[in-house]
Every structure is written in C-alpha cells, then in structure tokens.
N, C-alpha and C positions, 0 to 999 in steps of 0.2 A: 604258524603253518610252515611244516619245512616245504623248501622247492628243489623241486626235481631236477639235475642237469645231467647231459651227455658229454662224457671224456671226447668223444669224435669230433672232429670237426666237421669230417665229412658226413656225417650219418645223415644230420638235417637236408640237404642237397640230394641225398639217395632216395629219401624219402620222399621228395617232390619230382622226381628224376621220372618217374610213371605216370605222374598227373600232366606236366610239361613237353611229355614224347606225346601224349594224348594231344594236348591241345595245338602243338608245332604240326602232329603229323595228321590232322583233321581239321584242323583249322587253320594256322597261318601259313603254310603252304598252299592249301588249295585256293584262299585267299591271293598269296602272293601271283600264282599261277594265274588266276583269275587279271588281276590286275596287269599282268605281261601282255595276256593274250586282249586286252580291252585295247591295246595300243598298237598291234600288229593284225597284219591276214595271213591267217595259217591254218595249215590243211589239217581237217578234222583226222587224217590219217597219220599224223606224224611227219618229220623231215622237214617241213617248210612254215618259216616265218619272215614275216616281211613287216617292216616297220609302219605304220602308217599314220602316225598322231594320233589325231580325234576325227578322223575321217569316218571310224567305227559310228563316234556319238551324233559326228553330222547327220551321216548318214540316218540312224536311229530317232531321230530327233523331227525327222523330214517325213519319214513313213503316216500313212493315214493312219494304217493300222496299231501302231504305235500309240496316236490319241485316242483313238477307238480304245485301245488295252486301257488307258488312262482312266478313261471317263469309267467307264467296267469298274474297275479295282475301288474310286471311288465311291460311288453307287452303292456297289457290294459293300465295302467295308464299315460304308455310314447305316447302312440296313442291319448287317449282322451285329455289328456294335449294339447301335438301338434297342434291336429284337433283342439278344440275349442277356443285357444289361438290365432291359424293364424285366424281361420274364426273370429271371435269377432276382430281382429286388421282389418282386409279385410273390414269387413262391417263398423266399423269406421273411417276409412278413406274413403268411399265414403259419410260416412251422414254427414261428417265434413264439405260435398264441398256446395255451396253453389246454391241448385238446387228448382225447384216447389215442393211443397207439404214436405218436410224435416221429418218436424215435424211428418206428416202420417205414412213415412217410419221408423222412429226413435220407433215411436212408436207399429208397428208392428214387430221390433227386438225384441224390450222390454218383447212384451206376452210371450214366451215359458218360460221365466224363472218363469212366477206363474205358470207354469202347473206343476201339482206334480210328481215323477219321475213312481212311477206306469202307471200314464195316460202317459206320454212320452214313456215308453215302451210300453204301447198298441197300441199308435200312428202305432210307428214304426214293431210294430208286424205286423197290419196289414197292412202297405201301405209293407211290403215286404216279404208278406205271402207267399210261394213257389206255392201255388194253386189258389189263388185269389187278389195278391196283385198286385197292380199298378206298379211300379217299381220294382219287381219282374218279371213280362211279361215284362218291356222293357229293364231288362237288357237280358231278353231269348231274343230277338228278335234284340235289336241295337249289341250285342256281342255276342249273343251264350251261355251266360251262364247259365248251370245250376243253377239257384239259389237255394239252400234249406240248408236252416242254422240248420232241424232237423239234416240232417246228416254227414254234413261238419262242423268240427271245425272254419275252416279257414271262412266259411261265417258265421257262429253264431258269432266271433269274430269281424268280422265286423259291424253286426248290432247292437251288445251291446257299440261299439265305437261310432256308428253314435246318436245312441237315448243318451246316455251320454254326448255327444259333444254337440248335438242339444241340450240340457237342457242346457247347461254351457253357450253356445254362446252368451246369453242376459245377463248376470252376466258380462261377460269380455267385450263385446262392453260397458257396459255402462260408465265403468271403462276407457276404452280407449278412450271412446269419450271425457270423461269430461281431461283427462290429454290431449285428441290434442287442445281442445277449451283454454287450458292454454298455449299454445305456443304461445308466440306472432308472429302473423301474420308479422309483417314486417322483421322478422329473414327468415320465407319461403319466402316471397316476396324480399328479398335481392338476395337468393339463385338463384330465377327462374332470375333474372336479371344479375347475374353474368354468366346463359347459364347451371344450373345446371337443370339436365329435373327431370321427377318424381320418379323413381326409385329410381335417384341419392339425390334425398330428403328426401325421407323416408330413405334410408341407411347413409346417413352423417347426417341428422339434425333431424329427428324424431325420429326414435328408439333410438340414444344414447338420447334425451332428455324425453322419455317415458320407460326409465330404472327405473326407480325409480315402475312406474303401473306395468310394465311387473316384475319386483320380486313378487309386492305382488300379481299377481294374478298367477306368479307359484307356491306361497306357496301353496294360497288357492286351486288351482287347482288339487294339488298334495291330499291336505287332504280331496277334493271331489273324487277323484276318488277312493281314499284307502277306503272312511266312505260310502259318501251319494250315493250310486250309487246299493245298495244292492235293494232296489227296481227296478232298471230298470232291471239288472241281473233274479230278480228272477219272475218277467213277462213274459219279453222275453225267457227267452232259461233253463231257474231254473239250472244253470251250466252246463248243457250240451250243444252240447252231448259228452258224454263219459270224461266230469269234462274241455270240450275243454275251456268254460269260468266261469270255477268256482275261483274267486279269492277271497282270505284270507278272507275277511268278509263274504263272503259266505258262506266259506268252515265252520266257527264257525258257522253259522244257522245251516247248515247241522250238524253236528255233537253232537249240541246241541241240536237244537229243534229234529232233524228227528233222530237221532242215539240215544239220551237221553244219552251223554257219555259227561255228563256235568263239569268235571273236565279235558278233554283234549279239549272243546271248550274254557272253562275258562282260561287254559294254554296257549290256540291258540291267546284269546284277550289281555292279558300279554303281550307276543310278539308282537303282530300288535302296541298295543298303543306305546313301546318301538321303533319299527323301523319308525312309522311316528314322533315320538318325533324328532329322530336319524337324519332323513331327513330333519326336520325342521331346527335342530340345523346346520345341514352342510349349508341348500343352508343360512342361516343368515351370519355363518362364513367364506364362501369361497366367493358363488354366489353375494351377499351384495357386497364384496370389488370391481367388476365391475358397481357397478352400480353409475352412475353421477347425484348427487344433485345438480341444479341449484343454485346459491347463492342470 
C-alpha cells in the first residue's frame, strides 16, 4: 500500500488550527474565565474585581439553598437515570422480537431523541397542564389526583423526570438494541430449550451480557441529567415551585444570569464539573469491575 505524505510542515498545524480556535475560543477560555472569576467579587458589569480566595466556596457551601439544590439534582438524576434506562431496555427488547412492521416501530422510538430538550419540555408542559392538559384530566379522573405541579413540589418533580426520561429513552434504546442484535441468538435459543422462560433470560443471559451498554449508558446518562437537562427544567417549572426542582445547573443560571452574582454562580460551576468528574471516576473504578466482557 503506498502512503501518502505532505512536503509542508505546516499544512498538518493549519489543518487543526480551526478545530483548536473552536475548542480555546469556546471552551478553555470560558473555563479559564470561569475559574478567575470563582476566586474573586466582581461586578457583573465590568471594571471590578477583587480577590477573595474561597470565600465564594465558603460562602456557597453554607447556603441552605445550596443543599436544598443538592438533594434536587440527586433525586432527579437517580429518577431520570432509572426511568430512562428501564424504559430504553423495555422497548428494546420488544423491537429485538421479531414482529410486522419492526422497522416502523424502531423508528418511531428513535424520533424523540431529535426533539430538542426545550420543545420536549413544552411537549410535556402542555399534555399535563393542570387546566387543560390531557393526562392531567385523566390522572383527575382514573385516580383522583389533583395534578398541579405549579404548586406541588412533588408533581413538578415528576413532570421534569418524565420530559427528561422521555428525551433520553431514544438514546438508550438504540444503544440497547444494537448490543441485543450482538448476542448470538442460539445462546437464547439454547436457554428457551433448556425450559429457561423470559424473565429468566433476560436475568441470567441478557443483562450480564449487556453490561458492558448498560455502564456506558450510566455514565452518559448520569452527565445528561447533571448538564443537558437545563432546558427542559427551565420550560417546564423554571425551578419551581418554591426551588422544589431547581438542581445545580440551574441553580448557577439563576444566580448568574437572574441574581447577576457571577462569582458564586462561577464557584457553583467549579463544583458541579468537579463532582460529575468525581462520579465519572468512581462508577469507571468500582461500577466497571462488574461489568463482563465477552471474549
């Protein structure tokens, strides 16, 4: 095979020269920016900065509200995880089976994950509007329930789970489906012959062999509900009511853009990126060592 080389020295450097202004002039500046301003108080208007250590983190640290954001982001993120990781496993294993139209329903999974998280929260705004929503009147009517997530934590908390999960559900079925299409069929077909039924197949022979999908889509799933989910949140319910689903990325909007108190939002992102780091590094180190590589 001949190979190919460039007389330039420079060409190679020019050629990355556009991907590197991208990631300097989007990312490690606003980062570095961030990081100045985490260590000083300075006026959301320009002109003034003032050194202050970790008076930002103390401060930060000390707020109720702060744990309040905590315990939220937790919550949410162990819910939406959950939620969208079982339903995306759920619905991959029924398009795995081998039915009419496959293809139709595989591909009607697939759409929610282009819908952008804004529009998936208006979705779900309005199919469970407390006064006009669909599923709203039938949860009053099949249960009784008051629906109204303006003024019940507990129901804003639900709806901002369900429009987040419903976004993620197409991401992780697709992922599930292509790791069940990799299982050779005649390992489950030994199984169903030996009198093992379906439940007992998916617990002994699927899940340990879709360990490997199921990490990586709790990482992912973990760092979409910490990051990308600030859109659905601030459609839906804009952290209310009474801060019931305001979590950490939120809570830095609010405090930056809305409070203009942009050295403890700065502070606040400091923190967030250091605990999903934190999380990432654990489930690799602990979560990984369960999971079984096929050989």
């Amino acid at each position: 095979m001949r190979r190919v080389t460039f007389d330039g020295h420079w060409l190679p450097y020019m050629l990355l020269f556009p991907q590197l202004l991208i990631l300097v002039w989007f990312f490690f500046w606003p980062a570095g920016q961030a990081l100045y301003q985490a260590f000083t108080l300075s006026s959301p208007f320009g002109g003034y900065a003032e050194w202050v250590g970790f008076e930002n983190f103390v401060d930060m640290v000390t707020q109720p509200e702060y744990h309040k954001a905590i315990r939220v982001t937790v919550v949410f993120s162990l819910a939406t995880t959950a939620l969208s990781l079982g339903l995306g496993l759920v619905f991959a294993l029924f398009a795995d089976r081998v039915l009419r139209a496959t293809d139709f329903y595989r591909t009607l999974l697939i759409w929610p994950y282009a819908v952008a998280p804004a529009i998936a929260g208006a979705l779900w705004t309005f199919t469970l509007d407390p006064h006009s929503g669909v599923l709203a009147f039938a949860l009053k009517q099949l249960f009784d329930w008051g629906w109204n997530p303006e003024l019940s934590s507990f129901d804003a908390m639900v709806l901002v789970v369900f429009a987040a999960a419903w976004k993620q559900v197409a991401y992780n079925f697709i992922f599930f489906l292509a790791g069940l299409q990799a299982i050779p069929r005649a390992v489950i077909e030994s199984a169903a012959m030996d009198g093992a039924g379906p439940l007992r197949r998916v617990r002994d022979i699927i899940l340990p062999l879709l360990s490997p999908t199921t990490f990586f889509l709790i990482v992912l799933n973990v760092v979409y509900a910490f990051f990308d989910t600030f859109g659905i949140i601030h459609v839906t319910t804009g952290g209310g009511p009474g801060d019931g689903t305001t979590i950490l990325v939120y809570k830095i909007f609010q405090d930056g853009f809305i409070g203009l108190d942009l050295s403890a939002s700065a502070a606040q992102s400091i923190i967030l990126m250091i605990v999903v780091m934190s999380l990432t590094i654990f489930q690799f180190r602990f979560l990984e060592r369960r999971v079984h590589y096929a050989d």
